[in-house]
C-alpha positions in Angstrom: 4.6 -4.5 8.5 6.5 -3.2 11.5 7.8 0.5 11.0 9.0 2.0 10.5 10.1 0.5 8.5 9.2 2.7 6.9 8.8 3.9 6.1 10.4 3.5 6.9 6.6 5.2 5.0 6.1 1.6 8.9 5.5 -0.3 8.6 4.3 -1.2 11.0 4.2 -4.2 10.4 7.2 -6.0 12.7 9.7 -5.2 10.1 12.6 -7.4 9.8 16.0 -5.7 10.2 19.3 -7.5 8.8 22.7 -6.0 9.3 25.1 -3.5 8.5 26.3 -1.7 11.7 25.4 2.5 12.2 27.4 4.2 14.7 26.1 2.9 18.4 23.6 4.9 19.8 22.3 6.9 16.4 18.3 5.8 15.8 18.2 3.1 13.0 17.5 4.3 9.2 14.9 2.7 8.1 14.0 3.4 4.5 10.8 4.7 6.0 8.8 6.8 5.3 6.6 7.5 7.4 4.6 4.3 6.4 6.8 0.8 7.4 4.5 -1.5 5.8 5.6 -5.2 6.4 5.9 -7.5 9.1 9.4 -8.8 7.4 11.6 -5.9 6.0 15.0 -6.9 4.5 18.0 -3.8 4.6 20.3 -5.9 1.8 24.2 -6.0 3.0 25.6 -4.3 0.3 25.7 0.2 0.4 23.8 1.4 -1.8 25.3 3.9 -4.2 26.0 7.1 -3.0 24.0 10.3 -4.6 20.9 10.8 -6.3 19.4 10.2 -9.4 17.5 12.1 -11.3 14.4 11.2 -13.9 14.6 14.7 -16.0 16.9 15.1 -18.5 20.1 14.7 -19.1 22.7 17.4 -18.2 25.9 17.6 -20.8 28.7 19.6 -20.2 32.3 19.6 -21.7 34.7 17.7 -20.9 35.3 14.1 -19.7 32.3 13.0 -17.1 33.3 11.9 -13.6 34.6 8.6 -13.0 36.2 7.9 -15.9 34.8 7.1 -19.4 31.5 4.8 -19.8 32.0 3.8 -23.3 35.0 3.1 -25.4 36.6 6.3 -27.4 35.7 7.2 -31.0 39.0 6.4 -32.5 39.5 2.9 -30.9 36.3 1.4 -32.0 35.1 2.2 -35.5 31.4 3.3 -34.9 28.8 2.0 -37.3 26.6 4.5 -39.4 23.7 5.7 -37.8 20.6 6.7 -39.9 20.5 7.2 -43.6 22.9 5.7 -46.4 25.2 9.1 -46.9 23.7 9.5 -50.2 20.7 11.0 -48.0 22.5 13.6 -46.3 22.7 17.3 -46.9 24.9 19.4 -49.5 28.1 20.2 -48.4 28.0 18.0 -45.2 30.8 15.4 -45.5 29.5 11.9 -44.3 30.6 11.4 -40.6 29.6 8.7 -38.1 28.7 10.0 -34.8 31.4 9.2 -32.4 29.9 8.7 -28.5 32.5 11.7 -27.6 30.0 13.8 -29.6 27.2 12.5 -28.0 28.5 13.4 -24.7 29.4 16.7 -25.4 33.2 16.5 -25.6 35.1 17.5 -28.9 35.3 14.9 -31.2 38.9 14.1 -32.5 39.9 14.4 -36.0 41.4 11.0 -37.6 44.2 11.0 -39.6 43.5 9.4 -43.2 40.6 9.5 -45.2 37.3 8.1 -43.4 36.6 4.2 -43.8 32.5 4.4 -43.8 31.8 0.8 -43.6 29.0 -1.0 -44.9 25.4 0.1 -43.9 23.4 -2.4 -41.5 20.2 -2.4 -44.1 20.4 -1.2 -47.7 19.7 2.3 -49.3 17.0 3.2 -51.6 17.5 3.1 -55.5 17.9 6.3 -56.6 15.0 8.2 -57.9 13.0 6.9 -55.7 11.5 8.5 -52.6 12.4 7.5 -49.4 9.4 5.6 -47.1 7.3 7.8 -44.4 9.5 8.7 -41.1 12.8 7.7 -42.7 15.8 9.5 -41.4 17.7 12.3 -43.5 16.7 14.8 -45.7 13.3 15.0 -47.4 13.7 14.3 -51.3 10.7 16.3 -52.0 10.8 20.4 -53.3 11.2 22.9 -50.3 8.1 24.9 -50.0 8.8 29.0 -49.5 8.2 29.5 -45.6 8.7 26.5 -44.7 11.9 25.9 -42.3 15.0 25.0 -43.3 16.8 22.0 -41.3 20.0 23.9 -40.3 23.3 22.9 -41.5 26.0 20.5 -39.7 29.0 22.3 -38.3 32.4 21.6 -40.1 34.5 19.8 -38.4 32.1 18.3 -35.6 30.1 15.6 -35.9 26.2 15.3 -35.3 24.3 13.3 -34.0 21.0 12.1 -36.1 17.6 13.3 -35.6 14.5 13.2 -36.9 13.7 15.9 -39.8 11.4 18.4 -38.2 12.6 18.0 -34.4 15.0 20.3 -32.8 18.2 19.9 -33.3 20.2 18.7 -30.5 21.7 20.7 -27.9 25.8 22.0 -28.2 28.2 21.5 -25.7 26.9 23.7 -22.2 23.6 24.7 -24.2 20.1 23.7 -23.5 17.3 22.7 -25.8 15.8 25.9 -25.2 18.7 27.9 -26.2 18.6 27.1 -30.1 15.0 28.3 -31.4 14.3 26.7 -34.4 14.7 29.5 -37.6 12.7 30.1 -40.6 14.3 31.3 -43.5 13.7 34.8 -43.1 15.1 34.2 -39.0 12.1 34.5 -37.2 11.7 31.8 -34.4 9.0 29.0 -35.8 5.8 29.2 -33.3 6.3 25.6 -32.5 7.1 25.4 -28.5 7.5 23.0 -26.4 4.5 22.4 -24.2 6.4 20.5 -21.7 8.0 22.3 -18.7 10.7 20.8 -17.2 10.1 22.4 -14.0 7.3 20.5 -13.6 8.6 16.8 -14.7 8.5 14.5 -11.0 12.1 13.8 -9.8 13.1 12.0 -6.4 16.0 14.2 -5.9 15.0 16.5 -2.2 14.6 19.6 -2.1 17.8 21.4 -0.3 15.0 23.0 1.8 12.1 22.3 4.3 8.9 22.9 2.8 6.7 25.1 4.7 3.2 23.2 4.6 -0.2 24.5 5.9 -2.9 21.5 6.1 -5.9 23.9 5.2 -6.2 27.2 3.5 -8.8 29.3 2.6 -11.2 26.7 4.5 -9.8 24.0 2.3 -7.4 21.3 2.3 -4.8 21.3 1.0 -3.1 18.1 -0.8 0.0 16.6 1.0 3.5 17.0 0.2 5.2 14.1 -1.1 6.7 11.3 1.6 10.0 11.7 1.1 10.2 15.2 0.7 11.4 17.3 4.1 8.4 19.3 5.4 7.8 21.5 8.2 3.8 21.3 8.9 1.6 24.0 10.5 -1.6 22.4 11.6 -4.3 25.2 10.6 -7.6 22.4 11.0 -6.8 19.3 9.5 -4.1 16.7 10.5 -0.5 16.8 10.0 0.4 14.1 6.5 2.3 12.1 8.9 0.0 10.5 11.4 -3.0 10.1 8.7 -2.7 9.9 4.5 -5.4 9.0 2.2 -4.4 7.5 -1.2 -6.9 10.1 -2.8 -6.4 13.8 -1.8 -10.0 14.4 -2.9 -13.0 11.8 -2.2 -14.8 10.0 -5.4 -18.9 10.5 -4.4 -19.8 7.1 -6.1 -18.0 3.8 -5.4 -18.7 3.4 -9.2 -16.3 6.9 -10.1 -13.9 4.7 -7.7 -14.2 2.2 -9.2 -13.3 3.5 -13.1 -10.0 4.8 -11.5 -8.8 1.8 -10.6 -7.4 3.3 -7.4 -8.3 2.3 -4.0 -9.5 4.5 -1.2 -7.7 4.0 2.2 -6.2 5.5 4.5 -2.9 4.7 6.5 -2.9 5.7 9.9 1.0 6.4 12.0 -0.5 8.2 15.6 2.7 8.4 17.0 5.1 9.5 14.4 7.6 11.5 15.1 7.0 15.4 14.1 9.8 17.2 12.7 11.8 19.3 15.1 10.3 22.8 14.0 6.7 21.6 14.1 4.8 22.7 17.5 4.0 19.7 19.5 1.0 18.0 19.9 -1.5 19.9 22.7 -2.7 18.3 25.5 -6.5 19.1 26.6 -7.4 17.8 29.8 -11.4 18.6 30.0 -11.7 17.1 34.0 -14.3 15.0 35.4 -16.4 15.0 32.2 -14.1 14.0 29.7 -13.9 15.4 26.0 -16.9 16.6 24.0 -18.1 13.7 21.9 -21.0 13.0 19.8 -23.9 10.8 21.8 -24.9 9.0 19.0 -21.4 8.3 16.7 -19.0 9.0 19.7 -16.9 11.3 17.6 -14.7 13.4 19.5 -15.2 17.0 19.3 -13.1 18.5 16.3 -13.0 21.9 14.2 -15.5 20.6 12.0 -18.5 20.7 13.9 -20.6 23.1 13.3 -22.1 25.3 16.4 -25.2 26.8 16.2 -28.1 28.7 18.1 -25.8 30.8 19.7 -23.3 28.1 20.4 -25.9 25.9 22.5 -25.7 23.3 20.2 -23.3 21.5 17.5 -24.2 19.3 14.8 -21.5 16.7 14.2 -19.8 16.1 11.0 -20.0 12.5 11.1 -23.2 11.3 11.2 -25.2 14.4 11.2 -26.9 14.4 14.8 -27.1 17.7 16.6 -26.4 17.5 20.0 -26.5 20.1 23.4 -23.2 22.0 24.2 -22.4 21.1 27.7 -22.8 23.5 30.2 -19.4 24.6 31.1 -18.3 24.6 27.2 -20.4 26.8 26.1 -19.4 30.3 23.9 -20.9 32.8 22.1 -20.4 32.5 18.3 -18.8 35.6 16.1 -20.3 37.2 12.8 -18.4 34.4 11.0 -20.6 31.8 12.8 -17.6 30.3 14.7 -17.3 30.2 18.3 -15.4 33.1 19.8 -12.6 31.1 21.4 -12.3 28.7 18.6 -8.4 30.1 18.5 -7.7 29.5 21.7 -9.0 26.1 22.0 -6.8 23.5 20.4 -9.7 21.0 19.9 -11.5 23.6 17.9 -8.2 24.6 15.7 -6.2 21.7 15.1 -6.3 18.1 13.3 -4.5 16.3 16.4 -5.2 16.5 20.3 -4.3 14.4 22.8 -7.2 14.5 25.4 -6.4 12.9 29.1 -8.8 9.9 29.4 -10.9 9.9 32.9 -11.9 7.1 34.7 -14.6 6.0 32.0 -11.5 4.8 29.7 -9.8 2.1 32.2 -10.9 -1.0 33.0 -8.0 -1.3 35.0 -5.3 1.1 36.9 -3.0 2.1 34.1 -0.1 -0.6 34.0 3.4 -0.1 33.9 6.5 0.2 31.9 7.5 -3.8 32.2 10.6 -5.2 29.9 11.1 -8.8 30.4 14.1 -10.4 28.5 14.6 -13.3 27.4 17.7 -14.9 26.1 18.8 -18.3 23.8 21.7 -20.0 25.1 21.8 -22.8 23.2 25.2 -24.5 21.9 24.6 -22.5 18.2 23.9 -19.1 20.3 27.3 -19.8 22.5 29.4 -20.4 19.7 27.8 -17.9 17.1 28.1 -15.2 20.0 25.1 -14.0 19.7 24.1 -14.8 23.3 27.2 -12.4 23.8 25.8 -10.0 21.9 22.8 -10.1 23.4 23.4 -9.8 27.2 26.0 -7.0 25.9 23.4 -4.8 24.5 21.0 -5.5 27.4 23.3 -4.3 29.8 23.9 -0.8 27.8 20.6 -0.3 27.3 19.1 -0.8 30.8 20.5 3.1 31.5 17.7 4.2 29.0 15.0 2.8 30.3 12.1 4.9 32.0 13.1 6.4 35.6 10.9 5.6 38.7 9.3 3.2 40.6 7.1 2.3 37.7 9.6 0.5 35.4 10.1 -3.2 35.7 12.3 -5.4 34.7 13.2 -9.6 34.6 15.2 -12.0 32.5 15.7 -15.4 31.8 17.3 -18.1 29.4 16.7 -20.7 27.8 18.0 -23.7 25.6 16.0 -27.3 26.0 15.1 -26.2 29.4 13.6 -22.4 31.3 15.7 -20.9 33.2 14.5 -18.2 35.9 16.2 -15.5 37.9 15.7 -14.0 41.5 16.6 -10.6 40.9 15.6 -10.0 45.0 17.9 -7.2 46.5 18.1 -9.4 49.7 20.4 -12.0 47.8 23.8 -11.9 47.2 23.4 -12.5 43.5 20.9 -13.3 41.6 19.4 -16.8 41.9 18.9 -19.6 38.7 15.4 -21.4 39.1 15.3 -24.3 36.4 12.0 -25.3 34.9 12.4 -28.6 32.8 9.3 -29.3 31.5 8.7 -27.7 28.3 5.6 -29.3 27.7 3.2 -27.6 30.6 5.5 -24.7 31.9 5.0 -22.6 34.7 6.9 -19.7 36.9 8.7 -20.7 39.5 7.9 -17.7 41.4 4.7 -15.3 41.4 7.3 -12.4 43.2 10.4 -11.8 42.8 10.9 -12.9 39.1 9.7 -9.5 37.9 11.0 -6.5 40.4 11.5 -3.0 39.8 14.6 -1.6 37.9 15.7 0.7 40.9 16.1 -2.2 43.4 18.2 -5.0 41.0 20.0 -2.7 38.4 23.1 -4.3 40.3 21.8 -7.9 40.0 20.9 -7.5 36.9 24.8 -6.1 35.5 26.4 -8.9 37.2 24.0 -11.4 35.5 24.3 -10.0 32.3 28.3 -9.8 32.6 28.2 -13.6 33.9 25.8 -15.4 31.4 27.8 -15.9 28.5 30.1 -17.2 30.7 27.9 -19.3 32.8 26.5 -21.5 29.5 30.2 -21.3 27.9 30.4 -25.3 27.5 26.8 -25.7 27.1 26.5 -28.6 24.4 22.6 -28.5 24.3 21.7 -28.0 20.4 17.7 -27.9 21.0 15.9 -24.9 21.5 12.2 -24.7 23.5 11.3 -21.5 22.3 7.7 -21.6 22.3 7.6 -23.2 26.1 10.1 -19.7 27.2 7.9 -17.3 25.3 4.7 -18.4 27.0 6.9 -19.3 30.7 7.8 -15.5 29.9 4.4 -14.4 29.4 2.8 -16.2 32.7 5.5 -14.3 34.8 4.4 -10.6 33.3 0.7 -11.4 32.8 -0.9 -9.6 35.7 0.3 -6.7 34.2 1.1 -6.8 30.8 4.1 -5.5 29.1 7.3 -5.5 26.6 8.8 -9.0 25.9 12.0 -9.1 23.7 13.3 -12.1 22.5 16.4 -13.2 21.4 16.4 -16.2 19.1 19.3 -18.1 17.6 18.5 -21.8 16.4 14.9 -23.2 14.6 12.8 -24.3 18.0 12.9 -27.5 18.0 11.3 -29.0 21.2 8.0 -28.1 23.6 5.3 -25.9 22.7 5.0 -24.9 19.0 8.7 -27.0 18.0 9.2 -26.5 14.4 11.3 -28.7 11.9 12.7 -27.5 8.2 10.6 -27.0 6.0 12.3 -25.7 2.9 11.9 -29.4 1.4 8.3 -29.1 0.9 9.0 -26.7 -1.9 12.1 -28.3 -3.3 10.8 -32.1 -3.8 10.4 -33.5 -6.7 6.5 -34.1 -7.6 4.6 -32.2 -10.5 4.4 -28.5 -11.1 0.7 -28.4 -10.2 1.5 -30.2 -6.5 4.0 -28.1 -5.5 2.8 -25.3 -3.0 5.7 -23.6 -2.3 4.0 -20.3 -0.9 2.9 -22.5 2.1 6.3 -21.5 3.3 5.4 -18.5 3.7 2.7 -19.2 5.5 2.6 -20.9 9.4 3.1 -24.3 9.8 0.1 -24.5 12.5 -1.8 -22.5 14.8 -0.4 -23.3 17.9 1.7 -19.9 18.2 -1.4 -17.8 16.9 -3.4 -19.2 20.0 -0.4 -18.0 21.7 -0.1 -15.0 20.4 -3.7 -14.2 20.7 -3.3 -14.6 24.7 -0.8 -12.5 25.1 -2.5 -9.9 23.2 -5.3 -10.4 25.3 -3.4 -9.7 28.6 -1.4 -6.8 26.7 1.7 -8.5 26.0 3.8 -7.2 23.3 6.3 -9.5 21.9 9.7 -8.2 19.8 11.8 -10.8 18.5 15.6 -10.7 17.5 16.6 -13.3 15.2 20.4 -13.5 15.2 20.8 -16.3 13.4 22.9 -18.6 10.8 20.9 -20.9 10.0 17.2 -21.5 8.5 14.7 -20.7 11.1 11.2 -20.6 9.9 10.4 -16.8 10.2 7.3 -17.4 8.9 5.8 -19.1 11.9 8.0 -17.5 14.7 6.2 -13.8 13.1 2.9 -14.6 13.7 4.0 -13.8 17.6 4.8 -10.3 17.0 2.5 -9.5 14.5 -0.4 -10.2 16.4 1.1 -8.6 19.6 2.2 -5.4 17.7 5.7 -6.1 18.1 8.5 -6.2 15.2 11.0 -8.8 13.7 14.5 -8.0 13.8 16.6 -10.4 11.3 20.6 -10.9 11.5 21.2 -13.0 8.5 23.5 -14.6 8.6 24.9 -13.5 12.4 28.4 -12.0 12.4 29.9 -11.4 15.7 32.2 -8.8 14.2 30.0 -6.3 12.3 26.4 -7.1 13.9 26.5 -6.7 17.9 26.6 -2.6 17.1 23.5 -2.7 15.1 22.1 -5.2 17.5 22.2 -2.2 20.5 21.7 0.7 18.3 18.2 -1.3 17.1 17.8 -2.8 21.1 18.1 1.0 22.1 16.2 2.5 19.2 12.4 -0.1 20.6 13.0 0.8 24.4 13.2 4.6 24.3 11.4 6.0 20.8 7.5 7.4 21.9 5.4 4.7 22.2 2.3 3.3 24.3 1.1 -0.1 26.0 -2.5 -1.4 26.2 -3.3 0.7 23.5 -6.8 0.5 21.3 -8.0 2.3 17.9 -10.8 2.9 16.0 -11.4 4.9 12.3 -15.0 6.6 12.5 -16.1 8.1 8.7 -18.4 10.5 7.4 -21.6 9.2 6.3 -21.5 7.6 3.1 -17.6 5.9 3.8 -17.4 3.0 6.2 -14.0 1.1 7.1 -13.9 -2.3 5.1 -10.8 -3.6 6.9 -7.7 -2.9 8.8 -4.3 -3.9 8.0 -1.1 -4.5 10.0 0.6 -6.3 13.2 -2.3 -5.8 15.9 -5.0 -8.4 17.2 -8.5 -7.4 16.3 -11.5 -8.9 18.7 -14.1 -6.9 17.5 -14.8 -5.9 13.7 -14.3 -2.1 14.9 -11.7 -1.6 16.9 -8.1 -2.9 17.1 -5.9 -4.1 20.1 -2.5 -3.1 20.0 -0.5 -4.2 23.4 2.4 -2.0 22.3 2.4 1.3 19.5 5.1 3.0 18.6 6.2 5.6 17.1 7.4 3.7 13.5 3.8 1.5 12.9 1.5 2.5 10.7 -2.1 0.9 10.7 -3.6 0.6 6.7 -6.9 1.3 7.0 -9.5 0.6 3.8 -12.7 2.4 2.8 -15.5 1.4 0.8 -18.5 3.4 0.2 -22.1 2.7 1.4 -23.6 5.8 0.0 -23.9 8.3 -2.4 -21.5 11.6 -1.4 -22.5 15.2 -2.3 -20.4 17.0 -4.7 -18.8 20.1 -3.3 -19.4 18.8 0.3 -16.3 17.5 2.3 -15.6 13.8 3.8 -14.6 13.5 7.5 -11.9 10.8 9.3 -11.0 10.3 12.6 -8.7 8.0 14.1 -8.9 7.7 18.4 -6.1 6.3 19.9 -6.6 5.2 23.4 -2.9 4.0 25.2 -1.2 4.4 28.1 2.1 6.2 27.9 5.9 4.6 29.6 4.5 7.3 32.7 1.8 5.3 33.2 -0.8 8.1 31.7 -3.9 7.2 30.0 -4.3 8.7 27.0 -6.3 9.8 23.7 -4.8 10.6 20.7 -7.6 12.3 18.3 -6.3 12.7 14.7 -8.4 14.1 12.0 -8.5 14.9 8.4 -11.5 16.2 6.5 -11.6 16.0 2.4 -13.0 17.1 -0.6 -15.5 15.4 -2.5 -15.9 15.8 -6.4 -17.7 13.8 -9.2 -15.1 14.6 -11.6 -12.4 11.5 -12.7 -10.0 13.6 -13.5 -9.7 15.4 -9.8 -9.2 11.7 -8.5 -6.0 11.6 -10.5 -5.0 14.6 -10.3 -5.3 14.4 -6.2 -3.6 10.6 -5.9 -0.9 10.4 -3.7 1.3 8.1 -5.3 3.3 7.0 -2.2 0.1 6.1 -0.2 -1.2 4.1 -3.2 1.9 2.2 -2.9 2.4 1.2 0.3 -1.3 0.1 0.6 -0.6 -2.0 -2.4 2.4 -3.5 -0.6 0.2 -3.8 2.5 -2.4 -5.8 0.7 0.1 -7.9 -0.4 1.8 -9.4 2.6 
C-alpha cells in the first residue's frame, strides 16, 4: 500500500504517485497520514479546492457571501410558496414567500406592486376542518394558558418556515442560542438543546499542536485523531504514529467483538517520522549480552514488566512466565514496587527503543547502502523524454546519497537488449557491455559493474549527461523488462540492496513479456463470462517467482512508471510489493510538468529514514494472537515478515483475533520488533509497544474506536 501514502495514514503499500509538479527538492505530500495503505495510490491532476470544510453548522452573516451569489435573486425569479396555503398563517402576518436572500441572511428587498402569490404545489384544506398531524403553520386548535406562544413574523422581513414548536430561526449575525424560546408570561421555556456544538466532529485542524501524553495516571490514554497536529510525550506506552489499534480499548470475548462489527488490528509504521518537538527515539546499547528478553516468549524487556522479590526477578506481560534479572541489571525496587532507576532507563519508561543488535542478530556482516539504476531507452522512452527525465534526476540526486566508503552505486539500460556499464576509475569513460539474450541473462562482470560512489561519481555524471544522447535515434519499440530487472538483481545479489526502475513501454519480450490485456474485459461474451477484475490481478507468476528471489537475497525494488501508454501495472507491482518497494505512476508522461516531480519523488526514496534487510514480528498478550499481516513485504514464515527495504512512509496492517477469554479491568500488551540495518551499516532493533485496556462493556468499544484506523484497515483488506 506503499506510504506513505499515506497516509499518506502509508501506505505502505508501493503507492502509485501520478503528477503535478511541487517545488524541486521539497518532500512529496502524500495525503498520508501516517498510514499509506495501497500498493497503487492515484494523486488526481486537478488542485483540489483550496480551504476547509466544515460539518457543523452553518455560519450566516449579512451581507453578500464571498464569491459571488450561489442562487438567483429574489426579485428575478418568482419563488414558489413554501409550507402552508396562506389561509394557515398567523394574524396580522401578510402572506410572503421566502426569498433565498432571507435565507442567507441578507435583507430582503421590497417589490414594487402588490404581491402575485401563485398557485400552491398541493391543495389546502376545506375550511373547518383541521389540518393532518405534523402539517406546517399554525395549530387550528384553542391555545392552552402556559403554553408558548409561536412568536410573531417581523414586518417587513420575510421568514422562513419552520415547524410549530421548534425554534425559530436564527436573525441575521445571531445564533440559535441567542433567541430563548418565551412563554407568555417571558420566562425562557425549560426546553434546551442537549446537543453541544463544541462537541460535533469536524475535519477542520486545530491552529495549534496538541500536547499529547500516551499514559496518565497508569492508564492509556486514547489517541488523537490522524490528521490532527500533535506533539507526543512518550510517558510508557508508544507514540500513535508508529503503532494504532482500531479499538482504543480491547473487547475480552471475540463474541463482544464480534456484536460491534469492528475489527481489531493494529497498523504498525516503525519508522515514521516524529514531529520536530518530540524527543527522539533513545538508543540502548546493553553490550555483549544483548537486551533483556523473555526466555520463553522472547519479548523484549518493556515498562510493563513487572519486578519482583527485590528486583531479582520479572514476570513478563506477555505470556506470564517469570524469569531471573540478569546479573548486571539488577536494582532495588522503591515503596511503589518499581525499580529505582526505572526513570533513568529508557527501556523501563518509554513505548519505543531502539536497542543495538549483537552478533546473535546477523547471519551476515551488515550490508551496505547499494543503489543500482536502471533505465528504459526504448524508442517510446526517447521520444516521450522520459529517459531524459530520468538520467536528469539521477544525476541531481547522486549528491544525497549516503557519504563513505559504504555506499554503492551501478547503472544500466535497457530496450530489447541489457546494457552494462564499467564505471572502473582506471577507464577513461565508462564502458557499454551488451547482453543480448533476454531469455537466460547474466552479468557481464562479477567486479566492476557495481563500485563505490566515491571512486565513479565522475563516470557516472558523464554517463548520465551522455545517455539520452547516446540512444537519440534508437528505433527499438520492444522493451525486456523482466530480463534487466533480474540481469540487475544477479549484479547486486551478493549484497543486496536498492533497485529503482525506470519503465516507459508494456514489456514486451524476455522473461515475464506481457501483451494488452484490456480486451479481456471489453469483449463481447455474456455478463456472467466476463471477469473483468482479473485485470487487476497478475497475468502469471513468473514475476512473483522473481520477486520472491530478490526478496530472498534482500533486494528491494522501486519502480517509476513514466508512461503514455497502457502498461499492465497490475503485474509489473507484484515486483515491489513483495520486495517492499513502491510504484510511482506518471500518467500520462509530460516532459514539461513531470520531470520536477520525477526528482523531488527520486530524492524524497533515497534520503527519508529507512532500513535494508529488515525483519518484523507482532508478539500479543495472552488471549490475542496475530491472524495475518497486510502490506508490500514477503512473508516465509507465518510469524515474521521480510522486508528488504523499510522506510519511513510504510505501514504494516497487522490483524488480531482472539484465542481466549480476557480479564475485565486487566490491560492487553503489543509489541512490534523491528530488526534492520540502517544506510550506516548498523544493525538495529526497533522495540515499539502499546499496552491497552480491556472492558466487557459494548459501549466502551465504540466509544474507544478510532475511526481513521478502522478505515484504512478496511482499505487494506480491500486491495
Amino acid at each position: 500500500m506503499g506510504a506513505n501514502v499515506p497516509p499518506a495514514y502509508g501506505a505502505p503499500s508501493g503507492p502509485v504517485v501520478s503528477s503535478t509538479p511541487p517545488p524541486p527538492g521539497s518532500r512529496p505530500n502524500y495525503a498520508s497520514p501516517p498510514f499509506a495503505a495501497s500498493p497503487v495510490m492515484t494523486q488526481p491532476r486537478s488542485s483540489a479546492p483550496s480551504g476547509f470544510v466544515s460539518n457543523g453548522p452553518p455560519a450566516f452573516s449579512s451581507g453578500v457571501l464571498p464569491g459571488g451569489p450561489r442562487f438567483p435573486p429574489a426579485g428575478n425569479v418568482q419563488q414558489p410558496p413554501v409550507g402552508p396555503p396562506s389561509t394557515m398563517g398567523f394574524a396580522g402576518a401578510p402572506p410572503q414567500a421566502p426569498s433565498m436572500r432571507s435565507l442567507l441572511g441578507s435583507p430582503a428587498v421590497a417589490q414594487p406592486g402588490p404581491p402575485v402569490q401563485p398557485a400552491p404545489p398541493f391543495s389546502a384544506p376545506v375550511q373547518g376542518v383541521p389540518p393532518p398531524p405534523g402539517s406546517y403553520g399554525a395549530p387550528a386548535w384553542q391555545m392552552q394558558p402556559g403554553q408558548a406562544t409561536p412568536p410573531l413574523p417581523m414586518p417587513g422581513s420575510a421568514q422562513p418556515p419552520r415547524m410549530f414548536g421548534m425554534p425559530p430561526h436564527p436573525l441575521p449575525n445571531q445564533s440559535m442560542t441567542s433567541i430563548p424560546p418565551m412563554g407568555q408570561t417571558g420566562a425562557p421555556v425549560s426546553a434546551t438543546s442537549k446537543i453541544d456544538p463544541n462537541q460535533i466532529p469536524r475535519p477542520i485542524p486545530s491552529s495549534s499542536a496538541i500536547m499529547y501524553e500516551t499514559r496518565q495516571g497508569n492508564q492509556a490514554n486514547p489517541p488523537p485523531p490522524a490528521t490532527s497536529d500533535y506533539i507526543v510525550r512518550d510517558t510508557g506506552n508508544c507514540s500513535p504514529r508508529y503503532m494504532r489499534c482500531t479499538i482504543s480499548q480491547i473487547p475480552c470475548t471475540g463474541d463482544l467483538l464480534t456484536t460491534s462489527g469492528m475489527q481489531l488490528a493494529l497498523l504498525v509504521q516503525p519508522l515514521a517520522l516524529p514531529h520536530p518537538s518530540e524527543e527522539p527515539i533513545q538508543v540502548v546499547d546493553f553490550g555483549e549480552i544483548g537486551p533483556v528478553r523473555c526466555s520463553r516468549c522472547k519479548a523484549y524487556i518493556n515498562p510493563f514488566m513487572k519486578f519482583i522479590d527485590q528486583g531479582r526477578r520479572f514476570i513478563c506481560n506477555f505470556c506470564g512466565f517469570t524469569d531471573e534479572t540478569p546479573r548486571d541489571y539488577h536494582c532495588n525496587l522503591g515503596p511503589d514496587g518499581r525499580r529505582r532507576d526505572a526513570d533513568e532507563r529508557p527501556e523501563l519508561c518509554r513505548g519505543t527503543v531502539e536497542f543495538v543488535a549483537t552478533k546473535e542478530y546477523m547471519v551476515r556482516d551488515p550490508m551496505p547502502a547499494v543503489y543500482f539504476f536502471l533505465i528504459d531507452v526504448s524508442m517510446n522512452a526517447i521520444q516521450t523524454g522520459a529517459t531524459a527525465a530520468a538520467c536528469s534526476a539521477i544525476s541531481q540526486v547522486i549528491s544525497d546519497l549516503p557519504e563513505g566508503p559504504r555506499t554503492m552505486v551501478g547503472i544500466a539500460t535497457f530496450d530489447s537488449t541489457i546494457h552494462f556499464y564499467n564505471l572502473k576509475r582506471a577507464l577513461q569513460q565508462p564502458l557499454m557491455l551488451i547482453v543480448p539474450d533476454v531469455q537466460d541473462v547474466y552479468t557481464p562482470l562479477q567486479t566492476d559493474v557495481v563500485v563505490q560512489l566515491s571512486e565513479c561519481r565522475q563516470h557516472l555524471e558523464l554517463l548520465l549527461e551522455s545517455i539520452p544522447t547516446m540512444f537519440q535515434n534508437n528505433r527499438t519499440a520492444e522493451s525486456a523488462f523482466g530480463a534487466a530487472v533480474q540481469a540487475a538483481f544477479l549484479a547486486i545479489k551478493s549484497t543486496g540492496g536498492k533497485l529503482l526502475v525506470f519503465q516507459s513501454v508494456l514489456p514486451s519480450t524476455g522473461i515475464g513479456a506481457l501483451s494488452v490485456r484490456e480486451a479481456e474485459g471489453r469483449t463481447n461474451i455474456s455478463a456472467g463470462e466476463k471477469e473483468a477484475h482479473k485485470l487487476l490481478q497478475p497475468v502469471d507468476k513468473t514475476l512473483k517467482t522473481m520477486a520472491i528471489e530478490f526478496a530472498e537475497y534482500q533486494v528491494c525494488v522501486d519502480v517509476f512508471i513514466t508512461t503514455q501508454s497502457y502498461l499492465d501495472v497490475a503485474s509489473i507491482s507484484v515486483i515491489p510489493r513483495t520486495t517492499g518497494g513502491q510504484i510511482y505512476y506518471y500518467y500520462p508522461f509530460s516532459a514539461v510538468s513531470d520531470p520536477a516531480k520525477l526528482y523531488n519523488d527520486l530524492r524524497w526514496n533515497v534520503t527519508r529514514p529507512q532500513g535494508f534487510e529488515a525483519v518484523m514480528r507482532v508478539r500479543c498478550s495472552q488471549g490475542i494472537q496475530v491472524q495475518d499481516y497486510h502490506g508490500n513485504f514477503c512473508k516465509r514464515i507465518p510469524t515474521d515478515v521480510d522486508l528488504p527495504g523499510i522506510d519511513c512512509d510504510k505501514t504494516i496492517m497487522v490483524s488480531l483475533k482472539h484465542d481466549d477469554k480476557l480479564q475485565d479491568g486487566s490491560e492487553c500488551a503489543f509489541q512490534c520488533a523491528l530488526l534492520y540495518t540502517t544506510v550506516y551499516g548498523q544493525r538495529r532493533i526497533r522495540v515499539t509497544t502499546l499496552s491497552l485496556p480491556c472492558t466487557n462493556m459494548l459501549s466502551n468499544l465504540f466509544r474507544s474506536a478510532d475511526l481513521d484506523t478502522q478505515f484504512a484497515c478496511f482499505l487494506k483488506q480491500g486491495i
